[in-house]
PDB file of N, CA, C and O in Angstrom:
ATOM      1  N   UNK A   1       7.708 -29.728   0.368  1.00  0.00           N
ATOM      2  CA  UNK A   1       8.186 -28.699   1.304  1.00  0.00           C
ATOM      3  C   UNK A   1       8.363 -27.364   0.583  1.00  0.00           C
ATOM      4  O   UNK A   1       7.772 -26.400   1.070  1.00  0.00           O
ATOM      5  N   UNK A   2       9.093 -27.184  -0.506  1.00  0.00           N
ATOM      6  CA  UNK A   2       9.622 -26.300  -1.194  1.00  0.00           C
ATOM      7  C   UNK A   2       8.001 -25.522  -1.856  1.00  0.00           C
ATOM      8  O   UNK A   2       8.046 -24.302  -2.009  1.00  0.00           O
ATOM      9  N   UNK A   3       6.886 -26.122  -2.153  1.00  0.00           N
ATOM     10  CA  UNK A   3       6.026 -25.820  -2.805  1.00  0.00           C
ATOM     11  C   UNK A   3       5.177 -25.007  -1.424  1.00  0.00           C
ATOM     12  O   UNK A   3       4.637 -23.917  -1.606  1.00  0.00           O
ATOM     13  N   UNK A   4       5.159 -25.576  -0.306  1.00  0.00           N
ATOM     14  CA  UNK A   4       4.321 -25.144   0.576  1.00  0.00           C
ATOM     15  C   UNK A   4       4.760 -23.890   0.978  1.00  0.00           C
ATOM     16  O   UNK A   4       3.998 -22.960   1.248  1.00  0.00           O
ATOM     17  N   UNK A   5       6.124 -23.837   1.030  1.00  0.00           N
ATOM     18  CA  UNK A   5       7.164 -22.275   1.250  1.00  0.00           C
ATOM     19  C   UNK A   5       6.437 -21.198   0.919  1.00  0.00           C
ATOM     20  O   UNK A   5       5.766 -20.325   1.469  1.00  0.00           O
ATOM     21  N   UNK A   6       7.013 -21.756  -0.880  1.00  0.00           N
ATOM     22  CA  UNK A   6       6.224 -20.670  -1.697  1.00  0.00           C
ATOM     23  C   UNK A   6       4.679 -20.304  -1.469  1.00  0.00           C
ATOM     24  O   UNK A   6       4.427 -19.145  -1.141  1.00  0.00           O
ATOM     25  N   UNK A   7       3.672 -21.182  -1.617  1.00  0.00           N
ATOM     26  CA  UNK A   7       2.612 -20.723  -1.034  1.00  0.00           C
ATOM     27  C   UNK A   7       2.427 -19.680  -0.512  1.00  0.00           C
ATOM     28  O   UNK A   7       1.877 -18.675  -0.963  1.00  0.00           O
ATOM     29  N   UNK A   8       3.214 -20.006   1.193  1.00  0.00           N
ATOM     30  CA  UNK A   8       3.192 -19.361   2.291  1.00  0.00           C
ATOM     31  C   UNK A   8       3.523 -18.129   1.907  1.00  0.00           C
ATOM     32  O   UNK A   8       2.813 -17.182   2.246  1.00  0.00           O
ATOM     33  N   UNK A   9       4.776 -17.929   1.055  1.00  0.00           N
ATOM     34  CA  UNK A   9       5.367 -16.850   0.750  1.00  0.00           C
ATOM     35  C   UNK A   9       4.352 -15.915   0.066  1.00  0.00           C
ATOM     36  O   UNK A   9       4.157 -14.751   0.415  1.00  0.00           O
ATOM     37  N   UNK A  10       3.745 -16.530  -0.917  1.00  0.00           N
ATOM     38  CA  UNK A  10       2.978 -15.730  -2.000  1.00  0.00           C
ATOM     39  C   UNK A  10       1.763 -15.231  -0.957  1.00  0.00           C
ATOM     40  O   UNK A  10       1.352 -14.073  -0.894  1.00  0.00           O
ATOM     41  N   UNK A  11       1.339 -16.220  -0.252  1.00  0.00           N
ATOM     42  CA  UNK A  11       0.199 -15.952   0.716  1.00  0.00           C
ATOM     43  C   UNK A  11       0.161 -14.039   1.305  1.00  0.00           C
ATOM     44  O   UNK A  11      -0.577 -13.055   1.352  1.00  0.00           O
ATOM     45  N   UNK A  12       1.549 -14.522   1.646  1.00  0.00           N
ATOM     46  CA  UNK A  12       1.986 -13.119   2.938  1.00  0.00           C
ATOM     47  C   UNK A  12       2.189 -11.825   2.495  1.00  0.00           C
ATOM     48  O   UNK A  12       2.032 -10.727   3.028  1.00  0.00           O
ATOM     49  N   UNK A  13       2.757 -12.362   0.873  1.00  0.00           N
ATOM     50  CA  UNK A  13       2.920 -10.910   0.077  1.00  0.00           C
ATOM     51  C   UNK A  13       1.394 -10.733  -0.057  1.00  0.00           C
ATOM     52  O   UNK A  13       0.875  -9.908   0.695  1.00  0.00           O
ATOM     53  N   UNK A  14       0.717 -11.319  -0.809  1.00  0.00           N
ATOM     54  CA  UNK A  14      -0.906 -10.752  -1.013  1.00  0.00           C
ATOM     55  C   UNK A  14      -1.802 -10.011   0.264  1.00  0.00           C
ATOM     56  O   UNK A  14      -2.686  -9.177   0.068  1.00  0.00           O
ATOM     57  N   UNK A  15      -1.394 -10.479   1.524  1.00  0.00           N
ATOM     58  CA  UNK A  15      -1.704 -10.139   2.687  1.00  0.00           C
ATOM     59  C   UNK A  15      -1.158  -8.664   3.021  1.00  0.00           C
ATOM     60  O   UNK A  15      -1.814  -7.843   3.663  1.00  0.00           O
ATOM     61  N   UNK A  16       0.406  -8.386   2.389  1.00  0.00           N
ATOM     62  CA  UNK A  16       0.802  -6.640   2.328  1.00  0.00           C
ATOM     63  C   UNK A  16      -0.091  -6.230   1.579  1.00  0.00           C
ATOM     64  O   UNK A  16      -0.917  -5.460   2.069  1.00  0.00           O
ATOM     65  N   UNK A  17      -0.184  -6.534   0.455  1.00  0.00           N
ATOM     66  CA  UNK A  17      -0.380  -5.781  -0.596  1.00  0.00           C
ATOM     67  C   UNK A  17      -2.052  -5.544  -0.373  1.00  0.00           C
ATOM     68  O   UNK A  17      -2.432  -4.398  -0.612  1.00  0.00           O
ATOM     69  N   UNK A  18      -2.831  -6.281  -0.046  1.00  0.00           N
ATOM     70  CA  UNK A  18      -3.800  -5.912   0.860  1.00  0.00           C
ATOM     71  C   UNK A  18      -4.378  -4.635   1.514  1.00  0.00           C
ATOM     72  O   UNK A  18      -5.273  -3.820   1.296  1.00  0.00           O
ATOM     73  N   UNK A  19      -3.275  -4.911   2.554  1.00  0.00           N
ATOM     74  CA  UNK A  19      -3.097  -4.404   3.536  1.00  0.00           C
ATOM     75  C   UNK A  19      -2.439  -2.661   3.016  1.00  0.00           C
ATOM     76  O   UNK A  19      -2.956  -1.705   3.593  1.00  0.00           O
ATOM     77  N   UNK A  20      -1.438  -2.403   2.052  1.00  0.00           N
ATOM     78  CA  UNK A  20      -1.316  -1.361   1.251  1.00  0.00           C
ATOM     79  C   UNK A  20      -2.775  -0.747   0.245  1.00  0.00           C
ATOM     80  O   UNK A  20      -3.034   0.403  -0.110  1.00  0.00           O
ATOM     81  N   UNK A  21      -3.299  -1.652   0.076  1.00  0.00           N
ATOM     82  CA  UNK A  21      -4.335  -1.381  -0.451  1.00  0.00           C
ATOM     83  C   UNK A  21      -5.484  -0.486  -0.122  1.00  0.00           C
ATOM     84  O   UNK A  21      -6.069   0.456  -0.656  1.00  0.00           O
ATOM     85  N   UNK A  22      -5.575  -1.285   1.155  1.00  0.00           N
ATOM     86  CA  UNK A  22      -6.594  -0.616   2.122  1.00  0.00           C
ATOM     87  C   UNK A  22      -6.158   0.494   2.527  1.00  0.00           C
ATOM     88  O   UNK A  22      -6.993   1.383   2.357  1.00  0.00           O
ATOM     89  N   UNK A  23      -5.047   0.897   3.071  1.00  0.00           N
ATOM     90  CA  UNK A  23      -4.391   2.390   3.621  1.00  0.00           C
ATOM     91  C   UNK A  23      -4.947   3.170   2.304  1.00  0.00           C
ATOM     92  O   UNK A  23      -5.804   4.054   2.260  1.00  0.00           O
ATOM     93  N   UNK A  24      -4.260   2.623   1.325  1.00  0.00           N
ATOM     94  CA  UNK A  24      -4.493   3.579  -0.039  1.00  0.00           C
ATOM     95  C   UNK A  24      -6.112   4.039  -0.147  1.00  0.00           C
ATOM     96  O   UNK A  24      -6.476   5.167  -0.479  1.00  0.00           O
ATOM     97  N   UNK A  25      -6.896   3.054   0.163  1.00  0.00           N
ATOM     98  CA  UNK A  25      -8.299   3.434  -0.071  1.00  0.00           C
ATOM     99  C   UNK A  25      -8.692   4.708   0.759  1.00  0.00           C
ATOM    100  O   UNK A  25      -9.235   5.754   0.402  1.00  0.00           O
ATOM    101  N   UNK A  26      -8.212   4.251   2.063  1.00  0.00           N
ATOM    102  CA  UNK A  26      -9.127   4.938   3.011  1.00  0.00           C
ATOM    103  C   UNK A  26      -8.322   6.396   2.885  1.00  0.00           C
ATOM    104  O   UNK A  26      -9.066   7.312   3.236  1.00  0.00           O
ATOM    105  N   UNK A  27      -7.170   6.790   2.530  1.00  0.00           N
ATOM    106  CA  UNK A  27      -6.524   7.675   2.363  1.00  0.00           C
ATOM    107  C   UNK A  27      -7.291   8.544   0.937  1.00  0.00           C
ATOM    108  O   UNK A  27      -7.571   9.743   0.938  1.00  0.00           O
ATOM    109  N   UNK A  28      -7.442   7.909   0.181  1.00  0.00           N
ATOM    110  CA  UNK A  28      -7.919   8.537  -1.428  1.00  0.00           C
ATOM    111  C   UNK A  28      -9.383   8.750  -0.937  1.00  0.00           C
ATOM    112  O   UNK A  28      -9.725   9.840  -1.395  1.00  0.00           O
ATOM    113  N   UNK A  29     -10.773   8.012   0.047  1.00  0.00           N
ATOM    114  CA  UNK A  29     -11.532   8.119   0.478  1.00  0.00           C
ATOM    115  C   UNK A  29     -11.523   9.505   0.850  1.00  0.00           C
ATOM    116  O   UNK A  29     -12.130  10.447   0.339  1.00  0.00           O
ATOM    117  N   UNK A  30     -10.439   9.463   2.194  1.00  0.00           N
ATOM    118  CA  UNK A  30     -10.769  11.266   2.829  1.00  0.00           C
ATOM    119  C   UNK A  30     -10.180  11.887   2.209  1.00  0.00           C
ATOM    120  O   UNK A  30     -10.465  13.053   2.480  1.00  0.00           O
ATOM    121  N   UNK A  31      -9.315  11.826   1.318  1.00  0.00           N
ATOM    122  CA  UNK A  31      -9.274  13.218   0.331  1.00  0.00           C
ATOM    123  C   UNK A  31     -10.446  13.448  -0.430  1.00  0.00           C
ATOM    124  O   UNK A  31     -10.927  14.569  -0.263  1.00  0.00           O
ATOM    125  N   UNK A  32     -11.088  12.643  -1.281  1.00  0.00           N
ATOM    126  CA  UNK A  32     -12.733  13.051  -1.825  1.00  0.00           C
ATOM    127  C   UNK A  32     -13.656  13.871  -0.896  1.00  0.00           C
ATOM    128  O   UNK A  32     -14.179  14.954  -1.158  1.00  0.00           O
ATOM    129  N   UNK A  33     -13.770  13.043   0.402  1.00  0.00           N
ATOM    130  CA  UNK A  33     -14.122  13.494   1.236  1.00  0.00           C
ATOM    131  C   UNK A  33     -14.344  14.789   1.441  1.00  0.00           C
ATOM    132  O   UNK A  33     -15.372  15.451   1.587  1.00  0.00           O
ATOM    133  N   UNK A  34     -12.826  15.125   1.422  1.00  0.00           N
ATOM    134  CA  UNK A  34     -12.787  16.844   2.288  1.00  0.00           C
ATOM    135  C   UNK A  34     -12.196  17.599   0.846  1.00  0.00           C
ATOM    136  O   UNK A  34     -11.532  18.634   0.893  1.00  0.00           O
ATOM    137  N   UNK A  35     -12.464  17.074  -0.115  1.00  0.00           N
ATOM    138  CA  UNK A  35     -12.550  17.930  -0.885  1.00  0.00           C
ATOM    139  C   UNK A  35     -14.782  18.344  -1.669  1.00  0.00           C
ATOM    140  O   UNK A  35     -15.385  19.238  -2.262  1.00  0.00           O
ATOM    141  N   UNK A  36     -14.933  17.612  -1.352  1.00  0.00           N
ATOM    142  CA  UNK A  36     -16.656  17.673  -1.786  1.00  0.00           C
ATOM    143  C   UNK A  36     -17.253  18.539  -0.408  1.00  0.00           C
ATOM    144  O   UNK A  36     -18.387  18.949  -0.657  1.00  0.00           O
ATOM    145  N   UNK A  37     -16.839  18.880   0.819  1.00  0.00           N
ATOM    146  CA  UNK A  37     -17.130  19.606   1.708  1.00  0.00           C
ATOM    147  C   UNK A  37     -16.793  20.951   1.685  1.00  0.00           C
ATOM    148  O   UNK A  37     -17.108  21.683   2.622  1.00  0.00           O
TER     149      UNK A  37
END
């Protein structure tokens, strides 16, 4: 039980951090962006 928790747990953080990830990209993306224009 206790092992599957954690899993779950670790699962969901990797799923933010992801998910932070991607904002970060697409954010650092359109700054290149509209700075090369």
């Amino acid at each position: 039980m206790i092992q599957s928790h954690l899993i779950y747990g670790l699962s969901v953080n990797i799923e933010k951090e992801s998910i932070k990830n991607v904002e970060f990209n697409t954010l650092f993306m359109l700054s290149t962006k509209s700075k090369q224009i």
